[in-house]
C-alpha positions in Angstrom: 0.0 0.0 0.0 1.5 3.4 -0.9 1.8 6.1 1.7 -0.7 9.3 1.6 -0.9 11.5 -0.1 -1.2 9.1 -3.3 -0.5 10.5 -6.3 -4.0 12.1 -7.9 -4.3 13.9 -4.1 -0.6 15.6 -4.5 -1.0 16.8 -8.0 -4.9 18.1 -7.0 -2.5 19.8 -4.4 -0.2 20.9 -6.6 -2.8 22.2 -9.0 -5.0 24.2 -6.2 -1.9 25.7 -5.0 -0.9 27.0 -8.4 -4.4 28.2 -9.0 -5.2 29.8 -5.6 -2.3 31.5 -4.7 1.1 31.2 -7.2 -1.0 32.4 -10.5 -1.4 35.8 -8.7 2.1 36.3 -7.4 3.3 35.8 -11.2 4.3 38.3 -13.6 1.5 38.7 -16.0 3.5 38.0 -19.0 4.2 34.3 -16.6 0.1 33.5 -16.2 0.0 32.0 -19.2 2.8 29.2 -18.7 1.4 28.7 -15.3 -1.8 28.1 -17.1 -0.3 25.8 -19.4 1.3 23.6 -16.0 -1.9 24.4 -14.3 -3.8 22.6 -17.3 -1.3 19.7 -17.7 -1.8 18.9 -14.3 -5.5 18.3 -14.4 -5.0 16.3 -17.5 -2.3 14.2 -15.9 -4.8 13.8 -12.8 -7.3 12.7 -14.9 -4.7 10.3 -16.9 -4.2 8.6 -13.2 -7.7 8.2 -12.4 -8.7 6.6 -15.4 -5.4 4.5 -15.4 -5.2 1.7 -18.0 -9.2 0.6 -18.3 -9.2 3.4 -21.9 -6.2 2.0 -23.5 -7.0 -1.5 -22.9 -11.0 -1.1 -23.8 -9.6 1.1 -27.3 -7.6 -2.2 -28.1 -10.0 -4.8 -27.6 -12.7 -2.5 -29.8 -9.7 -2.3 -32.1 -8.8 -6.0 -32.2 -12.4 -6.7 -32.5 -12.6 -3.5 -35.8 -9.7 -5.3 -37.2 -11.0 -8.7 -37.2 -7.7 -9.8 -35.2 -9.8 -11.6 -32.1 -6.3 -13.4 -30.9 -4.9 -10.0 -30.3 -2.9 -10.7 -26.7 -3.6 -8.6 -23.7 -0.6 -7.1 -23.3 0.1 -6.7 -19.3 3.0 -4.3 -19.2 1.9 -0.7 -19.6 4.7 -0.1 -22.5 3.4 -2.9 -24.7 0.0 -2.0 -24.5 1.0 1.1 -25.7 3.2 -0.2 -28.2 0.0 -2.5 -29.1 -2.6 0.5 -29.4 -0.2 2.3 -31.9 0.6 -0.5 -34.0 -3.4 -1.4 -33.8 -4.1 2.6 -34.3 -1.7 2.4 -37.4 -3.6 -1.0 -39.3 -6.8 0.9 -38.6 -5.2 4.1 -40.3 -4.0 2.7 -43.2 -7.6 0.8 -43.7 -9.6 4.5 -43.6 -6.9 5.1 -46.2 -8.1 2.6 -48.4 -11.4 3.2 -48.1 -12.7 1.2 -45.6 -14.2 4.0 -43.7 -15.6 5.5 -46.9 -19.8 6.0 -47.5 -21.4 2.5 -48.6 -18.5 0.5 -47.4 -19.4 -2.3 -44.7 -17.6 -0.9 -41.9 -18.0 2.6 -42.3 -20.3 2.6 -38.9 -18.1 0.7 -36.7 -15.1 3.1 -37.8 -17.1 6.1 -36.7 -18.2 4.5 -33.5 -14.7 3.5 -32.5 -13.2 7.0 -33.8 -16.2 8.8 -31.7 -15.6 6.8 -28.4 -12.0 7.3 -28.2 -12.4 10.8 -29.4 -15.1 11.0 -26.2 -12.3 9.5 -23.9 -9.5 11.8 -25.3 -11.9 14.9 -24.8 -13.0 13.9 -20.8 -9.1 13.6 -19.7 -8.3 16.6 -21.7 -11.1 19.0 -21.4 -14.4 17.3 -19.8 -16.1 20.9 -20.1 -16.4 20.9 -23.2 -18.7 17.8 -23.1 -20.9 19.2 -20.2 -22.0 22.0 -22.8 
């Protein structure tokens, strides 16, 4: 068991402490960058709470798009990522040739899949934008 604070609590520290009380000690010409760190924060945050579940739920939906059902489960963190490009990149070069184009068979899983990740990329990087 890891000691508290864990690591979502320190940078939700972190990021109140920039917000509250370092943004208006700064230079204005400085608000924006602390802005910018304030932001990746909250993204990073988000990142941690969400942890792996994403990443591995966008490869199975790819490995099911691709028609590649023995796709492994990769268990180290760097391989799955290494998996979800490589997956990402088969999918890419399909859309290239046509497969998500009108009247083609898999046109509506493409969108799906392309909308759900998009969704998940949106709600660690700016989940406002979806409340409105």
């Amino acid at each position: 068991m890891r000691d508290r604070p864990s690591g979502a609590e320190l940078l939700a520290a972190a990021h109140k402490l920039l917000r509250e009380e370092l943004l208006a000690a700064l230079p204005a010409d400085r608000k924006h960058d602390a802005l910018m760190v304030a932001n990746a924060l909250s993204i990073a945050a988000r990142q941690l709470e969400y942890g792996e579940a994403p990443e591995r739920r966008e490869l199975q939906a790819l490995a099911a798009l691709l028609e590649n059902p023995e796709a492994g489960e990769p268990s180290d963190p760097t391989e799955l990522r290494a998996a979800l490009l490589l997956a990402n990149q088969h999918l890419a070069r399909r859309i290239r040739h046509g497969a998500g184009d009108p009247g083609r068979p898999q046109r509506d899983a493409i969108l799906a899949h392309l909308r759900g990740t998009t969704r998940q990329r949106v709600l660690e990087s700016n989940p406002k934008y979806l409340k409105g």
